[in-house]
C-alpha positions, 0 to 999 in steps of 0.5 A: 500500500501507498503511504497516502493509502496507510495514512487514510485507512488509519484516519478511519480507524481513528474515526471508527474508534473515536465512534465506537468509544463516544457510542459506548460512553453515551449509550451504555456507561453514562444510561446506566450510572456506570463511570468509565474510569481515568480522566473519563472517570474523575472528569464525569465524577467533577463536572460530567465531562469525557476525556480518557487519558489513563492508557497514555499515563499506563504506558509510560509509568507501567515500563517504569515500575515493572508492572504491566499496562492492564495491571496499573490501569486496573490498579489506577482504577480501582482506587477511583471506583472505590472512592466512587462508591462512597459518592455514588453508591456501591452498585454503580462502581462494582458493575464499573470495577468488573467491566474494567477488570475485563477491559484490563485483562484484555489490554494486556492479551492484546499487548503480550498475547494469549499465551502465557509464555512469551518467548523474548530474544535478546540480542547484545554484546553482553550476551554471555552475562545475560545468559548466565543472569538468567539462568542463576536468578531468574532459574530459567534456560537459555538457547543460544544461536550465533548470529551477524548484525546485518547493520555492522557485520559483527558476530553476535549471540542471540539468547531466547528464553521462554518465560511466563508472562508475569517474568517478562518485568524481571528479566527487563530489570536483570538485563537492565543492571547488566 
């Protein structure tokens, strides 16, 4: 596809989605007392506007503290709608937590897959450190294949390790402190 084509197809995502999310904000949440949760949420609790912002906020602070994206939005929101609770009746922010719940398990099977396990390939100059990190700390085996950067030609080891989803933060941070 042509760069113009791309750049027109992903403007009528962007309206499709911006439909579907008003539709369901005007349709389904605000009828029947539900609120959305992030800046939607605080916003109709204050003043009954609609502005969501929590993934955004998500994405940047969940690679920061090693927790993923649907955790922190389901953590984040789950304060609000507890504070809801006391302000708007209990009913309202249990159907809210649930939906979010459901929302936030989807997020993270969209950004890390249905699977369990992921496999990460790690490709560095310091892959025998790597290696012997994951192995010693994490518990976890390695496979090695021997590989050449297509950029600079030079020889290079490419680890990949299988690991459960909830690995993935503390392999970032052994690899990190490497």
């Amino acid at each position: 596809m042509t760069s113009t084509t791309t750049k027109i197809i992903n403007v009528c995502l962007v309206a499709i989605g911006i439909l579907s999310a008003g539709l369901g904000l005007k349709g389904f949440l605000v009828p029947n007392g539900f609120i959305d949760g992030g800046v939607t949420g605080t916003s109709m609790f204050v003043s009954e506007l609609s502005d969501d912002g929590t993934e955004i906020v998500a994405n940047l602070t969940s690679r920061k503290i090693g927790i993923s994206v649907g955790n922190f939005i389901l953590i984040f929101n789950v304060t609000l709608f507890s504070t809801a609770a006391f302000l708007l009746g209990a009913e309202a922010a249990l159907y809210s937590i649930l939906t979010y719940f459901a929302a936030s398990r989807m997020v993270d099977f969209i950004i890390h897959g249905i699977e369990e396990h992921n496999g990460i390939m790690i490709i560095s100059k310091e892959s025998e450190k790597i290696r012997r990190a994951i192995i010693d700390t994490i518990g976890r085996g390695v496979t090695v294949f021997a590989g050449r950067g297509g950029r600079d030609s030079d020889e290079r080891d490419i680890l990949i390790c299988v690991v459960a989803r909830f690995e993935i933060p503390k392999i970032k941070r052994t690899i990190q402190a490497i």
